[in-house]
VOGU-3710 file (C-alpha; in Angstrom, 3 decimals, decimal comma):
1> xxxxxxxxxx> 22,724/-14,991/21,496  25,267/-17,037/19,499  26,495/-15,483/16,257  25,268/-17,644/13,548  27,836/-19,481/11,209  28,149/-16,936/7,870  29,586/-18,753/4,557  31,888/-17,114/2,302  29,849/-16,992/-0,602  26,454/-17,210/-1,335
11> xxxxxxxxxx> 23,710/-17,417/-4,572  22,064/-14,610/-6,147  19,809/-13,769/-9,074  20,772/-11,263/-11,293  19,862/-9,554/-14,506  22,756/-11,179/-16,907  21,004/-9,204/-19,931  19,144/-6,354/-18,886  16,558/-4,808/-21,680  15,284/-8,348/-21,831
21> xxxxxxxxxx> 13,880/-11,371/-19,460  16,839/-12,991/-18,398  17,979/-13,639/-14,708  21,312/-16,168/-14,140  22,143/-17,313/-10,914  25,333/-16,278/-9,653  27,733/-16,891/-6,341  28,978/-13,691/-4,564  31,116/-12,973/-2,140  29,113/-12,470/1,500
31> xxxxxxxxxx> 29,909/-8,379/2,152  30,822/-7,066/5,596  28,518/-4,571/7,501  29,715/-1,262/7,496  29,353/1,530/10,223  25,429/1,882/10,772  24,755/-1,087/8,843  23,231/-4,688/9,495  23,625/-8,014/7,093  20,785/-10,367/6,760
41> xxxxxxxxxx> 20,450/-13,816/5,662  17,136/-13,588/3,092  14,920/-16,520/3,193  12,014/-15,134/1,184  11,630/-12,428/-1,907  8,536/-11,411/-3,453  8,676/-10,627/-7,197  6,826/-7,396/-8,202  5,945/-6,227/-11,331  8,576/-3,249/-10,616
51> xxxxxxxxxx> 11,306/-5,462/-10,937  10,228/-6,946/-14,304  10,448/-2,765/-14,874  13,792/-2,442/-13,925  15,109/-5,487/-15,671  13,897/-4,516/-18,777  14,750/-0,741/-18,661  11,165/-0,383/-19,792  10,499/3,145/-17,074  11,647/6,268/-18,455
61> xxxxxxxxxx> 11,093/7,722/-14,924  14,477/6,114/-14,303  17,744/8,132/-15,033  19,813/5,216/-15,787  19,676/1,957/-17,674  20,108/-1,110/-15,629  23,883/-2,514/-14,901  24,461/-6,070/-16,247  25,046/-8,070/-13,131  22,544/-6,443/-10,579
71> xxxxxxxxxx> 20,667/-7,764/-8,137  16,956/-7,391/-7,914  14,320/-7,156/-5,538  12,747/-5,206/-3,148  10,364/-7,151/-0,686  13,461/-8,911/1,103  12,494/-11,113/4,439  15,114/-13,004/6,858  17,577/-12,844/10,085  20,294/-10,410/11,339
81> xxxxxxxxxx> 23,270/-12,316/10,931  25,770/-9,557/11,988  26,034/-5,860/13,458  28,183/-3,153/11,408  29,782/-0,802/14,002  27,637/1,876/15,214  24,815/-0,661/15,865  24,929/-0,998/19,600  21,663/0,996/20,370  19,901/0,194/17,677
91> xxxxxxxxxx> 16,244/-0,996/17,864  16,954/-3,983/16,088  19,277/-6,940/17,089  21,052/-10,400/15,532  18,476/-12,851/15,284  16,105/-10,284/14,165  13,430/-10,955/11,482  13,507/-8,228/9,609  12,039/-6,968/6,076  13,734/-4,675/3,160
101> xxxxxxxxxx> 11,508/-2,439/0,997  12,077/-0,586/-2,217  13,435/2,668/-0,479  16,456/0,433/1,026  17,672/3,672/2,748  17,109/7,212/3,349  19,521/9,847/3,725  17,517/11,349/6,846  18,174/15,132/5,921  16,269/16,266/2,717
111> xxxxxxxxxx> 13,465/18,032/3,155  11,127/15,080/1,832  13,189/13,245/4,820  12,679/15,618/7,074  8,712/16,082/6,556  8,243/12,401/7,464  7,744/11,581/3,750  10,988/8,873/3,692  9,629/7,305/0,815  9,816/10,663/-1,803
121> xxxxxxxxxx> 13,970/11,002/-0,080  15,658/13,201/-2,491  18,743/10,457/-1,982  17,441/7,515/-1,160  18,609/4,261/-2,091  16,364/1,889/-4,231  16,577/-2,167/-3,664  17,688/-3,506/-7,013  18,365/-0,558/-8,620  22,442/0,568/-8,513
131> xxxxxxxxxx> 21,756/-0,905/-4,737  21,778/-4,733/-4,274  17,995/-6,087/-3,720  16,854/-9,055/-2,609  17,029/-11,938/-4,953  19,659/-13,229/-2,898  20,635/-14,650/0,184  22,811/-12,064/2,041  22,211/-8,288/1,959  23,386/-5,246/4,047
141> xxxxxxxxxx> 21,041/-2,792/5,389  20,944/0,426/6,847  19,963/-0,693/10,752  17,527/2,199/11,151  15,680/1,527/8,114  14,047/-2,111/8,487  11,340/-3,245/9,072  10,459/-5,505/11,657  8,168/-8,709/10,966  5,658/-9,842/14,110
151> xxxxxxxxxx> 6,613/-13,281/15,312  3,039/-14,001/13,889  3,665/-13,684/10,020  5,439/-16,104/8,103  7,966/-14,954/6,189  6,481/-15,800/2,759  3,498/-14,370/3,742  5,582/-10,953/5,146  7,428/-10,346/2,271  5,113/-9,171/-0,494
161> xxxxxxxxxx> 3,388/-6,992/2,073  6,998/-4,286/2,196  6,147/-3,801/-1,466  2,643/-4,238/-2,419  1,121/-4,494/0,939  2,306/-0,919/2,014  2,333/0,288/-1,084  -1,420/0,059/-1,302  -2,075/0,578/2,518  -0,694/4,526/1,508
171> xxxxxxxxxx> -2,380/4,832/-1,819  -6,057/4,036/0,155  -5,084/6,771/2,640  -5,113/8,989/0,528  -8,271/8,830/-1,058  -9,994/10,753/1,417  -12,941/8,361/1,041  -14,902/7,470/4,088  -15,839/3,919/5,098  -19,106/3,521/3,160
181> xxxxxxxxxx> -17,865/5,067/0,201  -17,421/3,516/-3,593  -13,905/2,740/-4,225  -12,834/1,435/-7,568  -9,323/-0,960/-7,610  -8,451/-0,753/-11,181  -5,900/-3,944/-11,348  -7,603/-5,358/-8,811  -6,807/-8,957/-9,555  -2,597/-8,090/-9,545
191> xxxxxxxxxx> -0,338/-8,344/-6,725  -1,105/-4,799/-5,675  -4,813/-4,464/-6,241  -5,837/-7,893/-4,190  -4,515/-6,531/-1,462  -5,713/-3,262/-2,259  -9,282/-4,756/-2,250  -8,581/-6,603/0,567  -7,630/-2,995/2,759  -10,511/-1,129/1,455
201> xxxxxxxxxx> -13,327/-3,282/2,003  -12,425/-5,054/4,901  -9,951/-2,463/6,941  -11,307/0,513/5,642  -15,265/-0,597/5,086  -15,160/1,054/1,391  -17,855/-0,331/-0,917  -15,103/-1,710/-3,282  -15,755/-1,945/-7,165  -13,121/-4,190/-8,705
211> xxxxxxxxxx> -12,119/-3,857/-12,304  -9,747/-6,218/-14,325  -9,648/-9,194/-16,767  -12,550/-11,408/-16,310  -10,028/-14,156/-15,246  -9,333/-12,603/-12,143  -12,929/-12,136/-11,218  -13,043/-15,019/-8,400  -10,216/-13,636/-6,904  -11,166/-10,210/-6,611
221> xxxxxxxxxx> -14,697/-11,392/-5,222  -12,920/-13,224/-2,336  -11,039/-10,845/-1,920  -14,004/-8,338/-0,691  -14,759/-6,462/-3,168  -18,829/-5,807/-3,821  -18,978/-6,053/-7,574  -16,519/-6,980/-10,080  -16,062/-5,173/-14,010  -14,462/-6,774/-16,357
231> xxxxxxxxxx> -12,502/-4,835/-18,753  -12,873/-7,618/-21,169  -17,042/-8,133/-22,198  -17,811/-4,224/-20,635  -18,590/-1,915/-24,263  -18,141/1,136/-21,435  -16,422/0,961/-17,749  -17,619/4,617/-17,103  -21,415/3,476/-17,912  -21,056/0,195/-15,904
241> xxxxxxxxxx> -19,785/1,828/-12,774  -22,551/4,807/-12,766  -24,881/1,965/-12,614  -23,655/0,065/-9,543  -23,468/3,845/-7,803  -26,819/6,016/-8,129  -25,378/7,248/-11,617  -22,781/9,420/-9,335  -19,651/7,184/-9,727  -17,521/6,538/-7,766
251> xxxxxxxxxx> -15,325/8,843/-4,653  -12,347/7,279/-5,468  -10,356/5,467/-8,085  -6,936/3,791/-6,842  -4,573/2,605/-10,489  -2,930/-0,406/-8,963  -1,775/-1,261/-12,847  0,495/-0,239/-14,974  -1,733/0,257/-18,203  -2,076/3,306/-19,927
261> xxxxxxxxxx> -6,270/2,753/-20,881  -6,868/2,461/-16,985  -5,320/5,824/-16,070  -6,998/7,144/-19,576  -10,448/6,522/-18,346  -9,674/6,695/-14,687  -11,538/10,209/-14,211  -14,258/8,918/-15,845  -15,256/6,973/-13,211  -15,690/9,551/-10,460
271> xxxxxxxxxx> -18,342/11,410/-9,290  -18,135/15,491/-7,650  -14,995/15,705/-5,678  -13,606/12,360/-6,585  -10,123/11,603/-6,159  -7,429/9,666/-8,642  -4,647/7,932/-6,859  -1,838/7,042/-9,263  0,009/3,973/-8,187  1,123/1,789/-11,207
281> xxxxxxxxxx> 3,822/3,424/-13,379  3,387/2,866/-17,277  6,306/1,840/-18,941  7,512/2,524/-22,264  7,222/6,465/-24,134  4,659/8,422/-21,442  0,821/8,632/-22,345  -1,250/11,514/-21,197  -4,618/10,721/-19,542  -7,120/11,024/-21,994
291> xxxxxxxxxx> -9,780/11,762/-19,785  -7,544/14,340/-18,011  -9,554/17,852/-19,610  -8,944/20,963/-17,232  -13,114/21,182/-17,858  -13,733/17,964/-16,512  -11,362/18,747/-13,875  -12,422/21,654/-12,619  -16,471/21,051/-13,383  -16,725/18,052/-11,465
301> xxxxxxxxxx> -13,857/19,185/-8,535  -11,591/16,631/-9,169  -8,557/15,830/-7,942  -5,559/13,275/-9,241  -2,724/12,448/-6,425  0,383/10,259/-6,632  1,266/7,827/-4,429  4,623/6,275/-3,773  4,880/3,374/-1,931  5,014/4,337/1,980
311> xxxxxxxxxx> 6,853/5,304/4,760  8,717/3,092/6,927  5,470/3,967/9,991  3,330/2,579/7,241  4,859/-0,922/6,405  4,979/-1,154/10,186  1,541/-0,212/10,545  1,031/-2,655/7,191  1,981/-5,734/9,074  0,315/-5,383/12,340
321> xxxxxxxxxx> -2,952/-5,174/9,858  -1,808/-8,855/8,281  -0,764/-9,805/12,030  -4,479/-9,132/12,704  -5,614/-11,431/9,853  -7,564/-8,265/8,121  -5,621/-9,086/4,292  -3,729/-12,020/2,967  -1,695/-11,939/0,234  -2,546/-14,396/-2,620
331> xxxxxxxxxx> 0,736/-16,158/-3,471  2,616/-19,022/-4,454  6,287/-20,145/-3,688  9,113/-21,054/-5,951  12,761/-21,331/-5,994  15,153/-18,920/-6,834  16,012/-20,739/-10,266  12,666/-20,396/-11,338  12,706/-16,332/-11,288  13,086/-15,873/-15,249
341> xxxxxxxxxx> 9,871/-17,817/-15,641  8,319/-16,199/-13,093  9,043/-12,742/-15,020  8,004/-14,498/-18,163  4,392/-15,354/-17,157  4,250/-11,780/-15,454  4,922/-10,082/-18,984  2,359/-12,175/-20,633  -0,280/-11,022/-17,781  -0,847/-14,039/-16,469
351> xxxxxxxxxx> -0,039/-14,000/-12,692  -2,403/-14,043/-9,987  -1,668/-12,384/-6,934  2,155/-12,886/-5,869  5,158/-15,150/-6,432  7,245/-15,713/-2,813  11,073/-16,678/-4,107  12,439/-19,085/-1,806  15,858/-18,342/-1,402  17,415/-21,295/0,471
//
């Protein structure tokens, strides 16, 4: 195959100002692959809600603050353009459509590594955080860590799937919950919990109970899930979701957002032997779960799991589930100029589904 024709420079997005919403487009100088390595020309970028927490050094889970001048983004789609050394048998090839999640590399020897649990590496290396991510149009990644798109997806439609497509795909596996079961997606409207819906009712066969602002409603409701709670109207979640289940509740409750009240009353919605999966991070000072009493806990057999996004067999098993047509992410497209906006309307609440950067 002919080696494609790589510029000298290229645009990127970065946070100019970080503790605020600010992004400034910036050229950079195209980097050369290094031993093991692979660059890629980016077409596409999905925006997640992570980034906006990164940007605004609003997660105290995070040791440092954000550097002025870095690059975000961590659901990255395009081509191998080039091969570092060390690349010759390597699964992957130039001309290869490839994807870049938030765990842009694992060290391969930790314990978490070495368990088959890449996405908890001890030393991994996170996209857009003190690594270069994806709002841009040239990036360098370890060769034996992407992932590879089917010819099938497009590449708009790929790219919010490495983030919030596996991301949920893992959280639902570990519910425990059988097809047949009640499974509440609290967030279910946001970029995560559509497709969250969208896995559990239609891959899985959950019963899925979808909670959220009443503005999302039609979009959870196409999106599978059996009955729909608005957080704004309902006097009492808890009540409203023993009434759609037998009075039981339900077996499972995924937290696809990032709000504090939804992991507060999370427990309350689940019957004997129900299961929490955390997914969402709060940001700002932490907030213990309310709900979270060692009698409740232990009287009603509960259990509360975290679950960070997934391993690099799960975003491959992620896309051969959108290959199939089974979910399809909710998203619209804009250009790379546009991102500040973009983070604007997220931090007001207001996005539906995904935004797809286009990167060209």
């Amino acid at each position: 195959m002919t080696t494609p024709e790589i510029p000298k420079k290229y645009k990127a997005a970065i946070y100019d100002k970080p503790g605020s919403i600010s992004t400034k487009i910036q050229e950079l100088d195209v980097p050369e692959p290094g031993a093991g390595e692979v660059l890629i020309n980016l077409t596409h970028s999905g925006v997640c809600h992570s980034d906006m927490g990164v940007m605004m050094n609003s997660w105290s889970i995070l040791p440092f603050p954000t550097q002025a001048g870095q690059v975000g983004g961590h659901e990255g789609v395009g081509k191998i353009v080039k091969m570092g050394p060390g690349t010759d048998n390597a699964a992957v090839k130039i001309g290869d459509r490839v994807g870049i999640k938030w765990m842009a590399g694992i060290c391969e020897a930790c314990e978490a590594c070495r368990a088959g649990m890449d996405a908890n590496c001890f030393n991994g290396k996170i996209s857009g955080y003190y690594t270069p991510g994806t709002f841009q149009q040239y990036v360098l990644s370890p060769a034996n860590y992407v992932t590879p798109i089917p010819e099938s997806l497009s590449s708009e439609v790929a790219a919010p799937l490495l983030c919030a497509g596996v991301t949920v795909y893992s959280a639902l596996r570990k519910t425990n919950a059988e097809s047949g079961n009640w499974v509440i997606i609290s967030g279910a409207g946001g970029g995560l919990g559509h497709l969250a819906v969208q896995f559990s009712a239609k891959g899985i066969g959950h019963r899925v109970i979808g909670i959220d602002h009443s503005s999302k409603k039609d979009l959870v409701l196409e999106s599978g899930a059996e009955h729909f709670i608005p957080v704004d109207g309902t006097s009492d979640v808890a009540e409203a979701v023993k009434a759609l289940t037998d009075g039981l509740g339900a077996h499972a409750v995924v937290v696809c957002t990032a709000n504090n009240a939804a992991y507060g009353s999370s427990l309350e919605l689940l019957r004997f032997g129900g299961r929490v999966v955390c997914v969402g991070i709060p940001e700002g000072d932490v907030v213990p779960m309310k709900s979270a009493s060692p009698g409740l806990i232990v009287g009603k057999a509960l259990q509360i799991v975290g679950s960070a996004v997934g391993t690099r067999k799960e975003a491959i098993e992620t896309m051969n589930f959108a290959a199939r047509g089974i979910v399809k992410t909710h998203y619209r497209v804009e250009k790379m100029d546009k991102l500040t906006s973009v983070f604007e309307e997220m931090h007001k609440g207001e996005l539906k589904g995904r935004v797809v950067l286009d990167l060209s």
